[in-house]
C-alpha positions in Angstrom: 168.7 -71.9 4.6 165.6 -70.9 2.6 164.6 -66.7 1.6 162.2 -67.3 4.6 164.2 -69.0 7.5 166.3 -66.8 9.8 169.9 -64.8 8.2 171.0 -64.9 12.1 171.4 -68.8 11.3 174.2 -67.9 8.8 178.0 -66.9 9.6 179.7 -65.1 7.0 183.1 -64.7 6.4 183.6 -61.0 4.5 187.5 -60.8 3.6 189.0 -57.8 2.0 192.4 -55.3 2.3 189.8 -52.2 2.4 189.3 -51.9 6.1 186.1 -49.3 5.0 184.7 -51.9 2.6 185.1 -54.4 5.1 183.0 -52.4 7.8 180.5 -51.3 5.3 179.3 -54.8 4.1 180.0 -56.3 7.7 177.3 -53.3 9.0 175.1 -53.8 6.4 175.0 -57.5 6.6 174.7 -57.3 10.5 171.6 -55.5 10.1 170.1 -57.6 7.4 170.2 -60.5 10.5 173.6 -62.2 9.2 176.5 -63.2 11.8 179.8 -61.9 10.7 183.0 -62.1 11.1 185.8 -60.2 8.6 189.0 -60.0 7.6 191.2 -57.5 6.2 195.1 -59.7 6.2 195.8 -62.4 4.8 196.9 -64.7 7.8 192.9 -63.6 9.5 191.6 -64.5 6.1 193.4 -67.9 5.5 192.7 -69.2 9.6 188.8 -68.2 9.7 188.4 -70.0 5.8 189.8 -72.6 7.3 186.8 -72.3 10.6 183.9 -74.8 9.4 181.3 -73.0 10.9 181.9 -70.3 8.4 178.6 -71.1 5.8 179.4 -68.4 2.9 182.7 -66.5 2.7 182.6 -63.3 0.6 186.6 -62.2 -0.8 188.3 -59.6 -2.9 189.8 -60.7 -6.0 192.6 -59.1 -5.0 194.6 -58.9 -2.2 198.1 -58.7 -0.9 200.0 -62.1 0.3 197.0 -64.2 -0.7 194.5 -63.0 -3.4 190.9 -64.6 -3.5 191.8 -67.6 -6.3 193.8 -69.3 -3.6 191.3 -68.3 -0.6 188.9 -69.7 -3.1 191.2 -73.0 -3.6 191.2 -73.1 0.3 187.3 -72.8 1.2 186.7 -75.5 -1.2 189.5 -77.7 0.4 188.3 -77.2 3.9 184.6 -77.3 2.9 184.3 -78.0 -0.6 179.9 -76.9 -0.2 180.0 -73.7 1.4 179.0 -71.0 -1.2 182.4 -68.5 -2.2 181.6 -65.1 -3.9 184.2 -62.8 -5.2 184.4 -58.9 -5.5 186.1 -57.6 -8.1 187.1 -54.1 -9.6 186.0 -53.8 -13.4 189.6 -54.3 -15.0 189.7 -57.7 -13.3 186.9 -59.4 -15.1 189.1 -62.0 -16.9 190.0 -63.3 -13.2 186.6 -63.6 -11.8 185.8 -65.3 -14.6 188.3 -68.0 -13.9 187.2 -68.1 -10.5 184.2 -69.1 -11.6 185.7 -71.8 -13.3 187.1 -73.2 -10.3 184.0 -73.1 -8.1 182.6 -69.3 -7.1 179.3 -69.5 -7.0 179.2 -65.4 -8.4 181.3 -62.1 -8.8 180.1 -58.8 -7.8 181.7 -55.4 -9.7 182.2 -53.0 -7.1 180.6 -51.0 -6.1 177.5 -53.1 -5.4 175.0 -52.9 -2.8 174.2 -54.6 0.3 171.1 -55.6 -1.1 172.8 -57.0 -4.4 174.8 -59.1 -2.0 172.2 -60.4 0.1 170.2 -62.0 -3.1 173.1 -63.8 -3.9 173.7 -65.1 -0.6 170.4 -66.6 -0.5 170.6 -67.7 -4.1 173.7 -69.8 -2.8 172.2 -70.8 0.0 169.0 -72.3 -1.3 171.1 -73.9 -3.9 173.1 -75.9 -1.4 170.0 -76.5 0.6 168.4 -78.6 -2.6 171.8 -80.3 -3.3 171.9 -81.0 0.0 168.0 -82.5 -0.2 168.5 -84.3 -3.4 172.0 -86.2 -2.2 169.6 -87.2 1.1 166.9 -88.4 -1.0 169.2 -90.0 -3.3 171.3 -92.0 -0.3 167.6 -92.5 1.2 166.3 -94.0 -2.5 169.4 -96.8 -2.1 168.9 -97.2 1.3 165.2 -97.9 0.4 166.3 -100.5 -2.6 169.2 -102.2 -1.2 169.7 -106.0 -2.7 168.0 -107.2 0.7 164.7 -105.3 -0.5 164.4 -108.4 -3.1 162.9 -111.2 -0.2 164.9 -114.5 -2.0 164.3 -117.1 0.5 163.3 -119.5 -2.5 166.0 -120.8 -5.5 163.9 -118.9 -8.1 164.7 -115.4 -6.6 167.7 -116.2 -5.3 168.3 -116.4 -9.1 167.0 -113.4 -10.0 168.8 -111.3 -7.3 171.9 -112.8 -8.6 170.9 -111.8 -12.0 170.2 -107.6 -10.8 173.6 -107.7 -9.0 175.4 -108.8 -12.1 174.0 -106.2 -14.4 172.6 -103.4 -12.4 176.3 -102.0 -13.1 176.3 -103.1 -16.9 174.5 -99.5 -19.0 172.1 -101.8 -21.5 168.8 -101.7 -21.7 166.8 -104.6 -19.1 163.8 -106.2 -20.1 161.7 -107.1 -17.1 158.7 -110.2 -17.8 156.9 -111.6 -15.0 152.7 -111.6 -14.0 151.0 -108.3 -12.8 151.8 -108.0 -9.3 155.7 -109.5 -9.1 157.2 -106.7 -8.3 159.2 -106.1 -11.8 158.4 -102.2 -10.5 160.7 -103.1 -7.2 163.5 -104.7 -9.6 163.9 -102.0 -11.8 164.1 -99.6 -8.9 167.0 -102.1 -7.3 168.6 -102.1 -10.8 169.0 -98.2 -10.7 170.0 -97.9 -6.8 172.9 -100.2 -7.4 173.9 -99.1 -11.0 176.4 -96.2 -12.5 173.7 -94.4 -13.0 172.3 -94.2 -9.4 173.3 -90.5 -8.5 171.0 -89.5 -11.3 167.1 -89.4 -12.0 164.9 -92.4 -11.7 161.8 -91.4 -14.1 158.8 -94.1 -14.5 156.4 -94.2 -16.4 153.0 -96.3 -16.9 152.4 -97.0 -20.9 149.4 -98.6 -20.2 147.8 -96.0 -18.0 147.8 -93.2 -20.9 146.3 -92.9 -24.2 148.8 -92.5 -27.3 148.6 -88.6 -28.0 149.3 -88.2 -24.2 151.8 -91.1 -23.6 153.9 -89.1 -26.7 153.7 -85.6 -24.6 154.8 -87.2 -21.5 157.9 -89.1 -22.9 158.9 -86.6 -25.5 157.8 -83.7 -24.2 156.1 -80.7 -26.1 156.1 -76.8 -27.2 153.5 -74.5 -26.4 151.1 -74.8 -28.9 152.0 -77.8 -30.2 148.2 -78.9 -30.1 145.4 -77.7 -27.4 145.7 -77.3 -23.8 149.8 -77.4 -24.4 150.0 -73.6 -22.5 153.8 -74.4 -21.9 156.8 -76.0 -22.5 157.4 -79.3 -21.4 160.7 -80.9 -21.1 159.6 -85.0 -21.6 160.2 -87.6 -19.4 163.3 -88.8 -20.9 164.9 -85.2 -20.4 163.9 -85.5 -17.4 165.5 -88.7 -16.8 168.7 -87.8 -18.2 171.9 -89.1 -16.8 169.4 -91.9 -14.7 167.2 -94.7 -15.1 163.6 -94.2 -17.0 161.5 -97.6 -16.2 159.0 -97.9 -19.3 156.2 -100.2 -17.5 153.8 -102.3 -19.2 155.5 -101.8 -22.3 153.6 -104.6 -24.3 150.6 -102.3 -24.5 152.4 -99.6 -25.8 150.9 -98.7 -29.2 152.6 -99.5 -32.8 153.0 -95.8 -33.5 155.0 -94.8 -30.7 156.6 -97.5 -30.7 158.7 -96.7 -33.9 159.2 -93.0 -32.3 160.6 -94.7 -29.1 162.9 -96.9 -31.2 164.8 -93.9 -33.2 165.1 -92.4 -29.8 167.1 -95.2 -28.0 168.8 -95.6 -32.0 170.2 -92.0 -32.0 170.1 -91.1 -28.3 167.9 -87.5 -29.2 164.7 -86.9 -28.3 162.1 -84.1 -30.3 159.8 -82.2 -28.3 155.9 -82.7 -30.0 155.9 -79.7 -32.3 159.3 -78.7 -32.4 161.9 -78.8 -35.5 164.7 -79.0 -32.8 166.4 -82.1 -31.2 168.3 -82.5 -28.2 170.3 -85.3 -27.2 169.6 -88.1 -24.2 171.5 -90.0 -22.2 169.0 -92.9 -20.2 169.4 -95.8 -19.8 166.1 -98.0 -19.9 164.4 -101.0 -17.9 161.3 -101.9 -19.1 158.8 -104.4 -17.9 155.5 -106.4 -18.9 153.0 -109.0 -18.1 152.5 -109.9 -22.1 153.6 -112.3 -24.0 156.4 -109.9 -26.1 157.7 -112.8 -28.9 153.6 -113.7 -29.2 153.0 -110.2 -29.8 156.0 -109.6 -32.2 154.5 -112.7 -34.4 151.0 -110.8 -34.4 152.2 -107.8 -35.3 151.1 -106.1 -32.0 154.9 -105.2 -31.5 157.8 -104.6 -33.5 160.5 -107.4 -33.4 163.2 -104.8 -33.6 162.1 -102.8 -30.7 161.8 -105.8 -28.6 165.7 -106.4 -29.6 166.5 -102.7 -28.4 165.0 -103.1 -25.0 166.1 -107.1 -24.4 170.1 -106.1 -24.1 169.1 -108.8 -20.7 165.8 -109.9 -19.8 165.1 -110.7 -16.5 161.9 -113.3 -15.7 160.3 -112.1 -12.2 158.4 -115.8 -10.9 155.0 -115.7 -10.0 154.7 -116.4 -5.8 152.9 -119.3 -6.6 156.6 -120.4 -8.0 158.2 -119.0 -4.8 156.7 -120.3 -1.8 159.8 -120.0 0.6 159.7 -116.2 0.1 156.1 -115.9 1.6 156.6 -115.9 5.1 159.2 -113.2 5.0 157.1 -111.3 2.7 154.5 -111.5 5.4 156.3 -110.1 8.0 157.7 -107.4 6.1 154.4 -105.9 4.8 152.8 -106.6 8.2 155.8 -104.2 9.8 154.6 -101.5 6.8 150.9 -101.8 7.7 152.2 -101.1 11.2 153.3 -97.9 10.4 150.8 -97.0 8.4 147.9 -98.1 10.7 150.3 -96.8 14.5 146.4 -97.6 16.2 146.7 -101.4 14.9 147.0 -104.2 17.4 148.3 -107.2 15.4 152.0 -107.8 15.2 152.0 -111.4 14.1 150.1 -114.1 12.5 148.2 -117.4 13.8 149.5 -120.7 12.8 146.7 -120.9 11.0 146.6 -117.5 9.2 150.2 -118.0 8.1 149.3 -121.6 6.9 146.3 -119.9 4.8 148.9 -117.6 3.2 151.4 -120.3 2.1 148.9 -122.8 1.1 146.8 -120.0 -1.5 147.4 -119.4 -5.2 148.2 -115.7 -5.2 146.5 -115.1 -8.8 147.4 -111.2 -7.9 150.7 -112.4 -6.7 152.9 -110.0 -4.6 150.9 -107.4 -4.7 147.6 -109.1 -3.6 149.9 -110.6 -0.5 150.5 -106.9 0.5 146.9 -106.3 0.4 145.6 -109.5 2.0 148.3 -108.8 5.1 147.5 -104.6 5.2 143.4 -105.7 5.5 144.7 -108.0 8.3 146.5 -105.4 10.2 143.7 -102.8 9.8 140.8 -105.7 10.8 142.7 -107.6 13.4 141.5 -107.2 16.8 144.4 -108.6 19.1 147.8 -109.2 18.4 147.5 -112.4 16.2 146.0 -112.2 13.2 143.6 -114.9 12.2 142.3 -116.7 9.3 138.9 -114.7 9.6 141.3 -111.6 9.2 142.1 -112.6 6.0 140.1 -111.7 2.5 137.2 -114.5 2.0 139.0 -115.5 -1.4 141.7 -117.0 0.8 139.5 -118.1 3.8 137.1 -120.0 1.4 139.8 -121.5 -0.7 140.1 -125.0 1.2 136.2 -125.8 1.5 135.7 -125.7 -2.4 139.9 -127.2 -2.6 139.8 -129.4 -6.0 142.2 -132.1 -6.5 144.0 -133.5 -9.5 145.8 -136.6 -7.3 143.8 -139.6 -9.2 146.1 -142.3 -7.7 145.3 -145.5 -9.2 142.0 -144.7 -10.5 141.1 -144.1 -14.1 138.8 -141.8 -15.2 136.3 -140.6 -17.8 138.3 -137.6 -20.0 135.1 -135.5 -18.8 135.7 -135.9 -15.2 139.5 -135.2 -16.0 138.6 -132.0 -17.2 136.0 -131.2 -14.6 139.0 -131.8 -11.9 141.5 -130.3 -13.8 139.1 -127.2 -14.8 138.4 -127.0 -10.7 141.8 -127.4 -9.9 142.9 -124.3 -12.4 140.0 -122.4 -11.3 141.5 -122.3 -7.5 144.9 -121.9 -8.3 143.9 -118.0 -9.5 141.5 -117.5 -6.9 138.5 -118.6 -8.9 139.3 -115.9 -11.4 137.8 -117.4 -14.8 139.3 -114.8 -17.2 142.6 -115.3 -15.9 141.9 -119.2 -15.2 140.7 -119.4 -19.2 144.2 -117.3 -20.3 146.1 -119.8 -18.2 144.4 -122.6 -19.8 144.2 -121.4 -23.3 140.3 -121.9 -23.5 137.4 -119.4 -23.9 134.8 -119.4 -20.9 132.0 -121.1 -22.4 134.9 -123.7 -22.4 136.0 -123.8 -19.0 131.9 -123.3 -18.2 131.3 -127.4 -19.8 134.6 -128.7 -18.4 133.4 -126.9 -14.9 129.8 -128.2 -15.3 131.4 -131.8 -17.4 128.7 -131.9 -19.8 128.7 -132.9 -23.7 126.7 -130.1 -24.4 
């Protein structure tokens, strides 16, 4: 129940000795919308707590036979989320306050109003609304990442999987490598869903995506004032994440500064708000991921060796799909039943022999990610219920009629034309992306340009 939706959806149980006291709340409730039912002995109070239709239950402290600790002790028994607030005289302060210790949500001092309790009977109610909301999103969050959401058809993820089952339960830090586009953001999310930790936060972030000064805000938070345009508080993602899972992505890029404030934050488990003398302790545990080369970096000085130490407690190498073939069909079919949904006027629901041969037989440069987009421009362009080859992006249409081939057999060959084949060859494996096709080779472009063109020049 929200302050807006209708009190006629909520029974209340009022219990109390004082016949009068009863009637005047039970009135005064009635009118406010509320259904109510009352007590005023202890036998009519202990069978209608024990009625689960009952959705708050308002008690004296003190009553004869049975006083409101126990009919507290009951109501949390038979329903152990239904709301309990106690009335109490002034002189028996000590024992509301202990019956907040076992699970009252609040104690009125009578006399109160009607009014007084109506605000907190919809201050309880909205609060077990959003526990409510949060345990649903929570169950549907593992639902969403179970172990089968990681498609490991082929040996190499099969491996992997493995791997997340054997330390999503184990609180060190996880290290996720692998190309843009393997799905190391899908990992970390599996990692948290099955791990201690799952019942709490699962926080991500993108250190890539912001620049330093803003990157430091985000993580550690700030005070107002701290510098301009900070018009408030703000907690920090890891506050935010605490008790849960906060997935530092793209990691690599983060810069050197920050980096030695991250590391006396995972070192001594507090965090300091930008501007603020004060520190508050953290308890996250952290899975970061990236596409760079970390040890490479380390030996450039791009990143410091003894943060990569912090964050490797077990890295985890996600394989390009180029490396995991066997998982493509499956893939396929599960983004084509997402694009579905998305697209409810589409018309394909499967793939021609020859459309599904095109996806096995390409290099995914962009790996899974580009597969998700290649099927999703299928489903939208697809005009009956097989998708076909001409459905598919032009990059993976035009890949066999400019095909290269390193297969020399017996022949032997000038070194130029080797590296004219081999250049070619490359050059379609990452979907005639030359950056990418001179990082994978180690050569600069005017490079692969001569091997391409195989001239001395």
């Amino acid at each position: 129940m929200t302050a807006e939706s209708p009190r006629s959806d909520c029974r209340i149980l009022v219990a109390d000795d004082d016949p009068a006291m009863v009637s005047m709340l039970a009135d005064g409730l009635a009118e406010l919308g509320y259904a109510v039912v009352t007590a005023t002995s202890a036998p009519d109070a202990i069978r209608l707590a024990r009625d689960s239709t009952i959705d708050v239950l308002v008690t004296d402290l003190r009553m004869p036979e049975v006083d409101g600790i126990e009919l507290l002790a009951l109501s949390k028994r038979i329903a152990p989320e239904r709301p309990v607030l106690v009335m109490t005289a002034f002189g028996a302060i000590d024992t509301a306050m202990e019956s907040l210790r076992k699970g009252a949500h609040h104690y009125l001092l009578k006399p109160f109003k009607v009014a007084e309790l109506d605000l907190y009977i919809r201050r309880a109610l909205e609060q077990r609304a959003l526990r409510q909301e949060t345990r649903t999103l929570k169950r549907a969050f593992h639902d969403r990442y179970g172990m089968d959401s990681l498609v490991a058809e082929s040996g190499a993820m099969q491996e992997v999987r493995d791997l997340v089952e054997r330390v999503a339960d184990a609180d060190i830090p996880v290290l996720l490598v692998g190309e843009t586009g393997t799905g190391k953001g899908l990992v970390a999310r599996v990692l948290h869903a099955h791990g201690t930790r799952s019942a709490g936060p699962f926080v991500a972030v993108n250190c890539a995506a912001l620049p330093e000064n803003l990157l430091e805000s985000e993580l550690f938070g700030h005070v107002k004032g701290a510098f301009t345009g900070a018009t408030a508080n703000r907690a920090g993602l890891f506050v935010e994440a605490d008790g849960g899972t906060l997935f530092l992505d793209e990691i690599g890029d983060m810069a050197p500064a920050l980096q030695a404030k991250l590391l006396d934050v995972l070192e001594r488990r507090v965090v300091r708000a930008v501007g603020s003398a004060r520190e508050r302790e953290v308890d996250v545990r952290i899975v970061s991921a990236t596409h760079r080369d970390l040890p490479a970096r380390v030996a450039s000085g791009q990143f410091r060796e003894d943060l990569r130490y912090r964050l490797e407690g077990i890295a985890i190498a996600i394989p390009p799909l180029r490396h995991r073939r066997d998982d493509i069909a499956r893939l396929a079919s599960r983004f084509l039943a997402d694009a579905r949904s998305a697209s409810p006027k589409a018309v394909v629901d499967r793939f021609s022999t020859e459309a599904m041969t095109q996806l096995l037989e390409y290099g995914w440069p962009g790996n899974v990610r580009e597969l998700q987009h290649a099927v999703a421009r299928a489903v939208v362009l697809g005009r009956s219920a097989e998708a076909v080859a001409a459905d598919l992006p032009p990059a993976i249409v035009e890949r066999r009629s400019r095909r290269a081939s390193v297969d020399f057999g017996d022949e032997i060959i000038p070194v130029r034309e080797l590296q004219r084949r081999y250049a070619a060859w490359a050059l379609e494996r990452v979907g005639g992306r030359k950056a990418m096709a001179c990082e994978k080779l180690g050569i600069d472009g005017k490079t692969l340009n001569k091997w391409l063109a195989n001239s001395d020049d």
